[in-house]
C-alpha positions in Angstrom: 101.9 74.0 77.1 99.1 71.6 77.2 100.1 68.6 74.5 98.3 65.6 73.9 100.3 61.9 73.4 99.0 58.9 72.0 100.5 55.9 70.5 99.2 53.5 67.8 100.4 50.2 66.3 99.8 50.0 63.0 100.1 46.3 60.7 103.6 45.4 60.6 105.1 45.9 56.7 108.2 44.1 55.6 110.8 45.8 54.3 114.5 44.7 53.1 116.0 48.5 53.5 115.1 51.9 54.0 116.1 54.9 52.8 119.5 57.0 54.4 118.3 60.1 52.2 116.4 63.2 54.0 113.8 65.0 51.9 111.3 67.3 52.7 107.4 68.2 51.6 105.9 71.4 52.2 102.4 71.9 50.7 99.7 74.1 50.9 95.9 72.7 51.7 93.8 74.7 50.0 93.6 77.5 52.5 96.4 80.8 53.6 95.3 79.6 56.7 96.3 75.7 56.7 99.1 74.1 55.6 101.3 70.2 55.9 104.9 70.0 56.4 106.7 66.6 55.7 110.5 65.5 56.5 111.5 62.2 56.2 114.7 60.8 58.2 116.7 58.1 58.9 114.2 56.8 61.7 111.1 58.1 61.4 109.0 60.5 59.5 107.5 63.7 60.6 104.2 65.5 59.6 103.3 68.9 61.0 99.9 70.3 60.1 98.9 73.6 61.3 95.5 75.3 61.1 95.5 79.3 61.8 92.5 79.5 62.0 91.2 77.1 64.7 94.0 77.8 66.6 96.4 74.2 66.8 99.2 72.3 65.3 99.5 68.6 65.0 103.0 67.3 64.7 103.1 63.0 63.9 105.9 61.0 64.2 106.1 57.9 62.4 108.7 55.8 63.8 110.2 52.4 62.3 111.9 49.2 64.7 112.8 46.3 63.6 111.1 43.1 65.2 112.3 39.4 66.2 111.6 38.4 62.6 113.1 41.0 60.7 110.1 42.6 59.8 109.9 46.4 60.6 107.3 47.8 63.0 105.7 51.1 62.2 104.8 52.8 65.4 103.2 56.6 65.0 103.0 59.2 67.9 101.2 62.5 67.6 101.5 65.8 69.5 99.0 68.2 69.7 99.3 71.5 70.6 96.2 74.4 70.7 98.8 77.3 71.5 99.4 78.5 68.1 102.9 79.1 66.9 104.1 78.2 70.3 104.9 74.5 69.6 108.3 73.3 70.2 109.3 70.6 67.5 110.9 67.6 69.0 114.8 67.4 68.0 114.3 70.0 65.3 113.0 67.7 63.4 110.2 69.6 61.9 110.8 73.4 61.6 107.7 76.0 60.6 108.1 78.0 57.0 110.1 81.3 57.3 106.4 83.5 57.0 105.3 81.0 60.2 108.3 82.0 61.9 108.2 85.8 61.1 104.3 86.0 62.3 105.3 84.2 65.5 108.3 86.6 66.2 106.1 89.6 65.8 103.8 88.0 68.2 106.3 87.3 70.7 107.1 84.4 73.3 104.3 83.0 75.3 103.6 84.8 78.7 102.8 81.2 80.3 101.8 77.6 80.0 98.6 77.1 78.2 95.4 76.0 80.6 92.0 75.1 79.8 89.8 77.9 80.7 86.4 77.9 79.4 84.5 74.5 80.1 82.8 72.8 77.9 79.5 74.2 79.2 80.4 78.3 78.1 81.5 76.6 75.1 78.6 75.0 73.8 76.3 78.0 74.9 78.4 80.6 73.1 78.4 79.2 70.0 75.2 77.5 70.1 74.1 81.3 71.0 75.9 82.8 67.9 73.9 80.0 65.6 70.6 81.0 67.3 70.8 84.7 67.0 72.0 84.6 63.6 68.6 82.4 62.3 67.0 85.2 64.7 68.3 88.2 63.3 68.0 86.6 59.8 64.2 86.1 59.9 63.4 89.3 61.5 65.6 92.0 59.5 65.6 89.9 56.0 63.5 87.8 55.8 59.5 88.3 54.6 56.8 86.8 57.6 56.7 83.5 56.5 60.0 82.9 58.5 57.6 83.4 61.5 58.6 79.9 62.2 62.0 79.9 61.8 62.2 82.6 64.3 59.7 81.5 66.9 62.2 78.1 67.5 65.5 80.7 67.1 63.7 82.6 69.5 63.0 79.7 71.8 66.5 78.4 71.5 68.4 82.1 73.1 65.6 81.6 76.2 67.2 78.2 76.4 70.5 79.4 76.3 70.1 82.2 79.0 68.2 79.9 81.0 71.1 77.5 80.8 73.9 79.7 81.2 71.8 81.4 84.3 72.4 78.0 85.9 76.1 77.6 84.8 76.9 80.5 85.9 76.1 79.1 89.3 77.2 75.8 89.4 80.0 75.4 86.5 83.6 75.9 86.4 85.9 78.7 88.2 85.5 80.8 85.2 82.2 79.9 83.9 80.9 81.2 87.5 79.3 84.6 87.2 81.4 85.4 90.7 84.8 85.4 88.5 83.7 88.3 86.8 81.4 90.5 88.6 83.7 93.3 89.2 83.0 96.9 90.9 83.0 99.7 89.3 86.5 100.4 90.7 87.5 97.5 89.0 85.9 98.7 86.2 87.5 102.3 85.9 91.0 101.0 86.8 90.9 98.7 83.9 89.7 101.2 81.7 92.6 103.4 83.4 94.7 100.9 82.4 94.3 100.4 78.9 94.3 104.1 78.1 98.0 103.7 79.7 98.7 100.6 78.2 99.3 99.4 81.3 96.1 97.2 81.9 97.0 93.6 82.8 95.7 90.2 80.9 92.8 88.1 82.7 92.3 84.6 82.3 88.4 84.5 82.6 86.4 88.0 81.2 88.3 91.2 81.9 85.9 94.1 83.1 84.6 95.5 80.3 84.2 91.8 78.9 81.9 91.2 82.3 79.3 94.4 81.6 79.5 93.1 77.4 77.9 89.2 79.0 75.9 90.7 81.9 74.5 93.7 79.5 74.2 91.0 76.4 72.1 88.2 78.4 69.6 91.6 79.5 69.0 92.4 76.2 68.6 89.1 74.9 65.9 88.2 77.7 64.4 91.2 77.4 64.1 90.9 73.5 62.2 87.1 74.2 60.1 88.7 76.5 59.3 91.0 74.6 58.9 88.9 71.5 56.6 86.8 73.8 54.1 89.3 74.2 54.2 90.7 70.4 53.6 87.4 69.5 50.3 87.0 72.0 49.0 90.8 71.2 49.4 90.6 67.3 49.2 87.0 66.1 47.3 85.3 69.5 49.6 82.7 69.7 51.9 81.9 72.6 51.0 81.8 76.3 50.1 85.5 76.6 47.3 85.3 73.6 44.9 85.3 76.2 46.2 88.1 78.2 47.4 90.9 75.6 45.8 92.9 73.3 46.7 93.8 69.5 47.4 97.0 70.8 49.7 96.3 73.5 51.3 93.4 71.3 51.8 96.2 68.3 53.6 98.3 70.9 56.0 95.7 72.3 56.6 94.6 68.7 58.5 98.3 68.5 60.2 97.6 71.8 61.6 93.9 70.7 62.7 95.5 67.4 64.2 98.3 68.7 66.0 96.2 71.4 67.1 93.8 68.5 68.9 96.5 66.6 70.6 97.8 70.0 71.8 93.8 70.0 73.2 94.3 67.1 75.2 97.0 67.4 76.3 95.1 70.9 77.7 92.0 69.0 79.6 94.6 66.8 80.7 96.4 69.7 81.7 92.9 71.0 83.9 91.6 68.1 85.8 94.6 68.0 86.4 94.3 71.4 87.8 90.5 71.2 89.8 91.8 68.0 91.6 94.6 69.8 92.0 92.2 73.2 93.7 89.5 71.0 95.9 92.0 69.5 96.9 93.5 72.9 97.1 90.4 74.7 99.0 88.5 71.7 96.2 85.1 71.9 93.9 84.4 69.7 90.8 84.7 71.8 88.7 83.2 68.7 90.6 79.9 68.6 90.5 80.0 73.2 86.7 80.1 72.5 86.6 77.1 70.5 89.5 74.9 72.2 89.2 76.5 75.6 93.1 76.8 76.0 94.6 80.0 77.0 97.8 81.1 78.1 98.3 80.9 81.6 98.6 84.5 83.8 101.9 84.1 85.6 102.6 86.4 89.0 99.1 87.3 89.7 96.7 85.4 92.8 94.2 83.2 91.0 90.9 82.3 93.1 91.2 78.5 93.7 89.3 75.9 90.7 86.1 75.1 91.4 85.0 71.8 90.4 81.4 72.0 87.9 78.2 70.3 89.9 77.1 69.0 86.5 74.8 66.6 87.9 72.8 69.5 90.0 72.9 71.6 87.4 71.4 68.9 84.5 68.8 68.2 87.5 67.9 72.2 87.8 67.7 72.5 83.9 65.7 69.4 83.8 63.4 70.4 86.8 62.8 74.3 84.9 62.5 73.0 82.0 59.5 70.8 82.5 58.1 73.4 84.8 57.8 76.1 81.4 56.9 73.5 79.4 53.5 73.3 81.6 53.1 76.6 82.3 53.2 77.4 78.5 50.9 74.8 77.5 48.3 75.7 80.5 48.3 79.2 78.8 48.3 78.8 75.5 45.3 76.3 76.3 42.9 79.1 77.5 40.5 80.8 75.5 41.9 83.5 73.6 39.3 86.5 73.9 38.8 88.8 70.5 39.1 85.7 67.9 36.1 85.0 65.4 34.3 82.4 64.8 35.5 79.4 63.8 33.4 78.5 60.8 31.6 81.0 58.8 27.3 81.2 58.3 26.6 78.4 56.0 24.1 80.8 53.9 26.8 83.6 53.8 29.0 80.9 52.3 26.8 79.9 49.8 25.4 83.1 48.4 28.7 85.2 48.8 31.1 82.3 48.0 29.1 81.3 44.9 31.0 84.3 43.1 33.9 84.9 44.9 35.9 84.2 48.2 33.7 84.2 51.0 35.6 87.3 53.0 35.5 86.4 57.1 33.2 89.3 58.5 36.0 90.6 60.4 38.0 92.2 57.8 35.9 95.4 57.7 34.0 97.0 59.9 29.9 97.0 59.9 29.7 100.5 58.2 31.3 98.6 55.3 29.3 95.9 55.4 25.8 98.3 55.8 27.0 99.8 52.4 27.6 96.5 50.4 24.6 94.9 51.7 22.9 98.1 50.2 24.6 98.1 47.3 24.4 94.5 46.1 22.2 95.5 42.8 25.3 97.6 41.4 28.0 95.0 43.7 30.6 96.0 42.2 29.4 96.3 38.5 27.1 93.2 39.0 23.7 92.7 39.9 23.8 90.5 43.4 20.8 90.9 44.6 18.9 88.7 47.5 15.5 87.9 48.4 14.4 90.2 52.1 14.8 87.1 54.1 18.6 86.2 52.7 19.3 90.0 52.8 18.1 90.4 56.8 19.9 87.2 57.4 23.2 88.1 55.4 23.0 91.7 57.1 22.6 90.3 60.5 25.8 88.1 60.4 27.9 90.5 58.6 27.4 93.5 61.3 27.6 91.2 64.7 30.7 89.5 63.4 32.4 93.1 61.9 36.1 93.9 62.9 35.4 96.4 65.5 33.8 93.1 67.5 37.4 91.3 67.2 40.7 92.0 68.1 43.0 90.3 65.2 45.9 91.4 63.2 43.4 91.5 60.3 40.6 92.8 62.0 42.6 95.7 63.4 44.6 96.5 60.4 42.0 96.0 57.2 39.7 98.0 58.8 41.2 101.1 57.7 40.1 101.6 54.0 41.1 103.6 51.6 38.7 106.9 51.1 38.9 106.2 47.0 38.0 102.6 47.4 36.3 102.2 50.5 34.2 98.8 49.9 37.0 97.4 48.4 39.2 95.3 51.3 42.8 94.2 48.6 42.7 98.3 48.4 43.3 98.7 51.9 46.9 100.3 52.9 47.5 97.4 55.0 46.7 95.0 52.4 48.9 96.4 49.9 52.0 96.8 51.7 51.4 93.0 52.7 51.4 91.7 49.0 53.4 94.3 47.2 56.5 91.9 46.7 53.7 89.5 44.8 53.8 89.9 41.2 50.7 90.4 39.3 51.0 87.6 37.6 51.3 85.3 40.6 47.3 86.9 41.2 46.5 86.2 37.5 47.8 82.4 37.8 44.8 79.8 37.4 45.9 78.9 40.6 45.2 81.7 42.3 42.6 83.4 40.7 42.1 86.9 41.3 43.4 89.3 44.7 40.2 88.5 46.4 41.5 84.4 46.2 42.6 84.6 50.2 42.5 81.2 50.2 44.5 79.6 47.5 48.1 80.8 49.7 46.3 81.6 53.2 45.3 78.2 54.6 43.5 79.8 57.5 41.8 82.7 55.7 38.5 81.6 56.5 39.3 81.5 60.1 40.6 85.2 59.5 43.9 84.5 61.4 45.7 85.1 58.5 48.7 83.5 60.8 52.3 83.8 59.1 52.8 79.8 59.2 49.9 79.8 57.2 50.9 81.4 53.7 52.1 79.3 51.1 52.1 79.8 47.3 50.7 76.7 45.5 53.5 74.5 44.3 53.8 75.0 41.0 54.1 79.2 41.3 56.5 78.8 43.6 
């Protein structure tokens, strides 16, 4: 049992007498799972406050002496204990409701003292990991595109983590150390063996199958950022592997990462049944272990000597990779990224085009399209739009060297695929519509919008013809 003392003076109170009557509180705070006992004695009063949840109880002692001057003292002494249900109360003094007493009978006695067995370090990273993927799995399976963001820094986060862990696994504590788990498969199989028998014995560190779960989930999870990586640098050119990957090879990855991403989350299912059904069987909460890093000791079995954590190495490693990425990421994403438009649109385009209506970036649709508006401009779409020779040849010019088939952009690759009924007509592209059919019509209709062909008023990049995910807003006022 690992308890914790500490004493505390408080400001000495006068008193004249004090009461010879016992009496008793019991309350409830809110919670099934939390709740105060109080007892008051002769000498000293006693608070007990148990959470079921995190895994402790907290028993305080406030005692009462007399000084030289006849005032009285008050001294207080609290014991804290993370073994749940386990705590002995000092001279009876404090004794657990009858339900508490029940739940901890059907539980049984404790098969040991309690020890601290996950560090700080696999701590931090496993909850920290639980935060990240959640945002993670959020943004991608809920979420619209917009979240792009949100996800990119979740994403960045896990790589952290493995990375992290990677090196704590090396250099932490005994059972932070991949080495205390990596088991054989004839470890592996005799476990299993055993627990078809009920006969398979407790481990203080991660049993077998627990081992493959961590080796299996830290795969995945670096496989789904690298993967992510490159759908990132094929389909939206950003990242360090803009410069490298094509849409089409991004696109394809994309199904990979997702793909991987549901197999993760049947693996965190698979995972908390598994911690549910160890608890059960090895009567500990393994929830509450996770969060205190207590467990209950494994008597009569040979326990590899504790290793001390190199902290300091392993801050200087993290440090040292660390700054290392943070270069080699930058020095990427700083090269030119091949397939992009131009930056700024014809000036002339702009100003005849744009007079009417959004000035559309050349790589939207491809320079058949753009052959058949420049041809059609005296019926343009029930208007008469047309342009001296010299504007025309100019306009026609532009248009065809900067189509879509010359670029290699989310945008470019999708809009370019019109619709057979419509086929001058980019907002009645398939890809366009499934992109804006959450957005109401009258969100289009809004004065601050305009009309579908308003790119602009919620794409801040759309004459770039990025159309990147950080870039939609709504204006203010629609949102």
């Amino acid at each position: 049992m690992l308890d914790a003392f500490f004493g505390l003076k408080q400001r000495k109170l006068r008193q004249s007498s004090h009461s010879n009557r016992n009496s008793r509180i019991s309350l409830g705070l809110g919670c099934p799972n939390r709740r105060a006992s109080v007892k008051c004695g002769r000498e000293a009063v006693f608070i007990a406050l148990e959470s079921r949840a995190l895994g402790f109880f907290v028993v305080v002692k406030l005692g009462a002496e007399a000084d030289k001057r006849g005032g009285l003292g008050l001294s207080c002494q609290a014991t804290v204990s993370f073994k749940l249900y386990y705590t002995k109360m000092a001279e009876g003094s404090v004794r657990l409701p009858a339900r508490w007493r029940t739940l901890r009978q059907k539980i049984g006695p404790p098969a040991g003292p309690v020890i601290l067995v996950w560090d700080l370090g696999v701590r931090a990273f496993h909850w920290s990991l639980v935060v990240a993927v959640s945002i993670a799995a959020f943004t991608g399976f809920v979420t619209s595109v917009t979240a792009l963001e949100a996800h990119l820094i979740a994403g960045a986060a896990i790589a952290c983590l493995i990375v992290s862990r990677i090196v704590w696994g090396a250099l932490g504590s005994t059972h932070a150390r991949f080495a205390d788990f990596a088991f054989g498969p004839r470890a592996v199989l005799a476990h299993v063996r055993g627990l078809i028998t009920s006969s398979a014995g407790r481990h203080l560190g991660h049993n077998p199958l627990g081992a493959i779960m961590v080796f299996t989930l830290l795969l995945v999870l670096a496989t789904i950022v690298g993967t992510g990586i490159v759908a990132l640098g094929g389909m939206f050119k950003q990242g360090p592997l803009a410069a490298f990957v094509s849409f089409a090879t991004g696109r394809w990855w994309l199904g990979v990462h997702n793909a991987l991403a549901v197999l993760l989350l049947t693996m965190i299912a698979m995972h908390v049944a598994g911690v549910a059904f160890e608890s059960r069987r090895g009567r500990e909460n393994l929830i509450g272990a996770m969060i205190t890093g207590l467990k209950t000791d494994v008597l009569h079995v040979s326990k590899p000597p504790p290793v001390s954590p190199q902290t300091l190495r392993a801050a200087v490693i993290l440090l040292s990779v660390g700054c290392t990425v943070v270069i080699a990421v930058y020095t990427l994403a700083a090269r030119p990224v091949p397939g992009l438009p131009a930056a700024k649109l014809d000036p002339t385009y702009v100003q005849e085009c744009g007079a009417c209506h959004f000035a559309f970036p050349p790589s939207l649709a491809t320079s058949t399209t753009w052959e058949a508006i420049i041809n059609g401009l005296d019926r343009h779409f029930g208007e008469n739009a047309s342009l001296d020779s010299a504007t025309l040849a100019r306009l026609r010019t532009y248009l065809v060297q900067n189509a879509a088939e010359h670029f290699d952009t989310l945008a470019a690759n999708r809009l370019r695929i019109m619709d057979p009924t419509e086929p001058l007509r980019i907002t009645a592209t398939p890809f366009w519509r499934r992109a804006h059919r959450a957005i109401a019509d009258q969100v289009f209709a809004d004065k601050r919008v305009g009309a579908k062909t308003s790119c602009g008023a919620c794409h801040h990049d759309a004459t770039s013809g990025l159309f990147a995910p950080q870039s939609i807003k709504l204006p203010e006022e629609i949102e």
